[in-house]
C-alpha positions as CSV (number, residue, x, y, z in Angstrom):
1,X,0.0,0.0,0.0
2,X,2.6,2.4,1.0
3,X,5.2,2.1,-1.5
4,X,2.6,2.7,-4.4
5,X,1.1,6.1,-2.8
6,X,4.7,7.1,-2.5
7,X,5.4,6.2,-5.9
8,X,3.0,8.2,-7.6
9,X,3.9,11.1,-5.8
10,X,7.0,10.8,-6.7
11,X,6.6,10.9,-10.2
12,X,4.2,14.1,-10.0
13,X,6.4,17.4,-12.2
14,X,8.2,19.7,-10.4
15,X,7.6,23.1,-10.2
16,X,8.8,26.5,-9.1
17,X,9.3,27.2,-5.4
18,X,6.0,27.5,-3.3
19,X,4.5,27.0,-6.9
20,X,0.9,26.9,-6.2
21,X,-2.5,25.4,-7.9
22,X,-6.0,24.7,-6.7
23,X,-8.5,21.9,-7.3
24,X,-6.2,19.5,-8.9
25,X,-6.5,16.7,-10.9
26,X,-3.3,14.7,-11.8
27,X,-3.5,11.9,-14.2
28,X,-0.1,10.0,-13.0
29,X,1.1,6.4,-13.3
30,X,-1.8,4.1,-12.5
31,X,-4.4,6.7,-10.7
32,X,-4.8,9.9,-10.2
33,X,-4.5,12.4,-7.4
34,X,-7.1,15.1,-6.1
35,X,-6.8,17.6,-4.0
36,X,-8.2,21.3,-3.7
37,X,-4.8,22.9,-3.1
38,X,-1.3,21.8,-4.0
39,X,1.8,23.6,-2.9
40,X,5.3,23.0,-4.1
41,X,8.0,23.7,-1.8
42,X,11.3,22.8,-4.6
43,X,14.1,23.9,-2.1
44,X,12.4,21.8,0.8
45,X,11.6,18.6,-1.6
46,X,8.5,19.0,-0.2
47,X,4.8,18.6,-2.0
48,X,1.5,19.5,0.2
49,X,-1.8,18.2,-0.5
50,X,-4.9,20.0,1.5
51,X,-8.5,20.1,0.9
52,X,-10.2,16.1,0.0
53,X,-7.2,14.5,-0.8
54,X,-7.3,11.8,-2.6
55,X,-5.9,9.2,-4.9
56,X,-6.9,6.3,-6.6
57,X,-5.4,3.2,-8.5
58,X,-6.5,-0.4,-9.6
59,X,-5.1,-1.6,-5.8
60,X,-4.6,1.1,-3.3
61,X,-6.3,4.2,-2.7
62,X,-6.3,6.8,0.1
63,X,-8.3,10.0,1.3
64,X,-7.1,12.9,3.9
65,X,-8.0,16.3,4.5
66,X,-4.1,17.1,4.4
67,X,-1.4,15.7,3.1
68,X,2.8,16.5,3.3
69,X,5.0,14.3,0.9
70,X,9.0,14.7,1.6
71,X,10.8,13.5,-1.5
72,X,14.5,13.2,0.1
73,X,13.0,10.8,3.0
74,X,10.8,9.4,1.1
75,X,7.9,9.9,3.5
76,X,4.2,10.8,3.4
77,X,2.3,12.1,6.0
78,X,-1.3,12.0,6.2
79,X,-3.5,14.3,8.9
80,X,-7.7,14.6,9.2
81,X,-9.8,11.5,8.3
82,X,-6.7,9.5,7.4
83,X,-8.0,6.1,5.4
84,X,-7.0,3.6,2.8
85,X,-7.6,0.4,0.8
86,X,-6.0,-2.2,-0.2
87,X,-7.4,-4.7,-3.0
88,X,-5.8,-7.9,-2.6
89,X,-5.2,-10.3,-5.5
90,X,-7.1,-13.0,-3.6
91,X,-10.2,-10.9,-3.7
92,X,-10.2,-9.4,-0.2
93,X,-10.6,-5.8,0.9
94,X,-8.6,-4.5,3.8
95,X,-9.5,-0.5,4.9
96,X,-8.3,1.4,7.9
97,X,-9.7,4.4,9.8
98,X,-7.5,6.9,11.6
99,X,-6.6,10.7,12.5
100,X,-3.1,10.7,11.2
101,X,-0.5,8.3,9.0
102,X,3.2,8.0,8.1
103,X,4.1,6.5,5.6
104,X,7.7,5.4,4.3
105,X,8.2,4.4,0.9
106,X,12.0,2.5,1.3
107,X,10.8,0.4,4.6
108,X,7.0,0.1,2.7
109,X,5.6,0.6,6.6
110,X,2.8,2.5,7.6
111,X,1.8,3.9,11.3
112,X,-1.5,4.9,11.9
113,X,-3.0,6.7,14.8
114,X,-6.5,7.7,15.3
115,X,-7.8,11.4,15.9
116,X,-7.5,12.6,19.5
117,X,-10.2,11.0,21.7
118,X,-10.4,7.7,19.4
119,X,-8.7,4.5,18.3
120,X,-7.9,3.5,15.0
121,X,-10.2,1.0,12.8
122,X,-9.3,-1.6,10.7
123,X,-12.2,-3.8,8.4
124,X,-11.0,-6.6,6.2
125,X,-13.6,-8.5,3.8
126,X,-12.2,-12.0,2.7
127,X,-14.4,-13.6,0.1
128,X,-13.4,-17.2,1.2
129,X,-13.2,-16.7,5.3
130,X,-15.9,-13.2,6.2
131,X,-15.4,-10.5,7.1
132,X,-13.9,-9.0,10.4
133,X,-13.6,-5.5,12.2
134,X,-10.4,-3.9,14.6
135,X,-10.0,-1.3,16.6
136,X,-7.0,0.0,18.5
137,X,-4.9,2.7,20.3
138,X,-2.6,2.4,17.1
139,X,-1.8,0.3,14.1
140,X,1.3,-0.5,11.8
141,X,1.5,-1.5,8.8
142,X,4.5,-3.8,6.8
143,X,3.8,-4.1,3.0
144,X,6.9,-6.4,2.6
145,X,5.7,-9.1,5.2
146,X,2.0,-8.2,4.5
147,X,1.7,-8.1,8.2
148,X,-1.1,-5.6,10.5
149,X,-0.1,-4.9,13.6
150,X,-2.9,-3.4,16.4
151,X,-1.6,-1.8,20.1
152,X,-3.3,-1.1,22.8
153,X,-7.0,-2.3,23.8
154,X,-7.5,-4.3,20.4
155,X,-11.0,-5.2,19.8
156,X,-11.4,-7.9,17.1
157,X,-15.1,-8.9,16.2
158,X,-15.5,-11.6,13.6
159,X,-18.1,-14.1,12.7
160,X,-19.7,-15.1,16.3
161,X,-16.6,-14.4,17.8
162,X,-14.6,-11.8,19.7
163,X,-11.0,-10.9,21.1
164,X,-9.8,-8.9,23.4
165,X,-6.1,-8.5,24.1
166,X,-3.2,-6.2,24.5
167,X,-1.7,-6.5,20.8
168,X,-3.1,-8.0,17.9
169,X,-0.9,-9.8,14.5
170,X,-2.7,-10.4,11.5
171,X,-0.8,-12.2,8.9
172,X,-2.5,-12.1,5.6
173,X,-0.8,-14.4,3.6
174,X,-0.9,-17.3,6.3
175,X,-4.9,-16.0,7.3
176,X,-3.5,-16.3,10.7
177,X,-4.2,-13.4,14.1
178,X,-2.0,-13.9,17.5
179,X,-3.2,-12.1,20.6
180,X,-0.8,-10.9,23.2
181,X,-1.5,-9.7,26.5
182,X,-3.5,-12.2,28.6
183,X,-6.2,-12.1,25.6
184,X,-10.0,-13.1,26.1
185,X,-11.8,-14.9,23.4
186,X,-15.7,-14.9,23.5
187,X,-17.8,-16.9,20.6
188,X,-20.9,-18.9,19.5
189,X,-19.7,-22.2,17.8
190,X,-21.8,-25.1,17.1
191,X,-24.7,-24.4,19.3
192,X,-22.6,-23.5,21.8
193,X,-21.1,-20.6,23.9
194,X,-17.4,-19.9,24.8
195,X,-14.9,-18.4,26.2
196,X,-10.8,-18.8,26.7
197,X,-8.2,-17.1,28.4
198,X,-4.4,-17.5,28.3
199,X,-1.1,-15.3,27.7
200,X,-1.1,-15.8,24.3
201,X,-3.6,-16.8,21.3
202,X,-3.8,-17.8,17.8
203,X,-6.6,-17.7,15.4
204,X,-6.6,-19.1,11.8
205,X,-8.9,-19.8,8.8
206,X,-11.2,-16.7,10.0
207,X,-11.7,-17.9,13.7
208,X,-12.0,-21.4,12.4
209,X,-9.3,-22.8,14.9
210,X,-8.5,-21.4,17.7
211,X,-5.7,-21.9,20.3
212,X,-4.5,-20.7,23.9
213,X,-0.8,-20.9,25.1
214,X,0.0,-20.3,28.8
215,X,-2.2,-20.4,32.1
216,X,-5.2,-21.1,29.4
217,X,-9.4,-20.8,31.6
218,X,-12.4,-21.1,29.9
219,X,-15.8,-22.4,29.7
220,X,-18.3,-24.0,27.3
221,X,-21.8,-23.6,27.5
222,X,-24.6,-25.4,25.2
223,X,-27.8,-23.9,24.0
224,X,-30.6,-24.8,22.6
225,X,-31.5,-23.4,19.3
226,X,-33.7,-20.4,20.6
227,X,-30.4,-19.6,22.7
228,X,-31.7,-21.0,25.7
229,X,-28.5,-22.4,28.3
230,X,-28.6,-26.0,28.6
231,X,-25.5,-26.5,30.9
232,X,-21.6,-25.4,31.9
233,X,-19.0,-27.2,32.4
């Protein structure tokens, strides 16, 4: 995601010093970027975006109300209703929520935090496993490793299911989410309530296997099909 915003950035014409333009609309390598205002800082290496910022390709897209791109350090920063997408070759959608991103191109990482008062939020729609929603304190981002990580009071709801823990992993490419932190795992599987405890947990196949490492509680409870609670053990 990251290395192809910075990309097309990159490849926008320079201009003058402070060279200045309004409601823009630059047809660039694979999309196009929007924005009401665009200043070009040439000494500084420095291109700002303000007003609906946007850009678009056949993978990635993202939208801010501000936007600073630094050429030498190869860095984007994103402030005010921060949010991307990523289109994944499998099919799935993954989109996040936040108040303010940066973004380097060389690492392909991206950290997002939300606006004051909030927590970031993450949604990812998988055509084979469902769809599940995040939110955190923060979230990081590895485009090499394909690899979300979520900080601080991660909320994961999924199909009948939902963690709580600490810190969150999702691995794409291995459909796989680790819990840290003492994580709690509540769900409705097979006419049946759960829930499990431990130090660590790992979730694959969209909450279709679940397991607890370390000090591991937990109950299950069958109900009947209006939901009634048949027994615990």
């Amino acid at each position: 995601m990251v290395s192809a915003f910075l990309l097309i950035l990159c490849l926008i014409p320079a201009a003058s010093p402070a060279a200045e333009t309004a409601k823009t609309d630059f047809p660039v390598v694979g999309g196009v970027v929007r924005s009401e205002k665009w200043i070009i800082r040439k000494e500084k290496g420095e291109e700002e975006f303000s007003g609906n910022v946007s850009y678009k390709n056949a993978d990635y897209s993202f939208k801010s109300d501000w936007a600073l791109f630094k050429k030498a350090e190869g860095e984007l920063l994103l402030k005010g209703h921060a949010s991307g997408v990523r289109l994944w070759p499998d099919g799935s959608k993954t989109e996040a929520f936040g108040g303010y991103a940066r973004c380097l191109n060389e690492a392909q990482t991206a950290f997002l935090e939300p606006a004051r008062g909030g927590q970031v939020l993450i949604t990812h729609d998988d055509p084979k496993y469902g769809i599940w929603r995040a939110t955190a304190d923060k979230a990081f981002f590895d485009g090499k490793k394909n690899r979300l990580d979520l900080e601080g009071n991660a909320r994961i709801e999924g199909e009948n299911l939902v963690s709580l823990s600490e810190k969150a992993v999702y691995l794409h490419d291995a459909r796989s989410l680790e819990l840290f932190g003492r994580p709690v795992i509540t769900g409705t599987r097979n006419n049946c309530d759960f829930a499990v405890s431990g130090d660590t947990a790992t979730v694959t196949n969209s909450y279709n296997l679940l397991s607890a490492q370390g000090s591991v509680k937990g109950w299950v409870r069958k109900t009947q099909s209006n939901g009634t609670k048949l027994n615990k053990s």
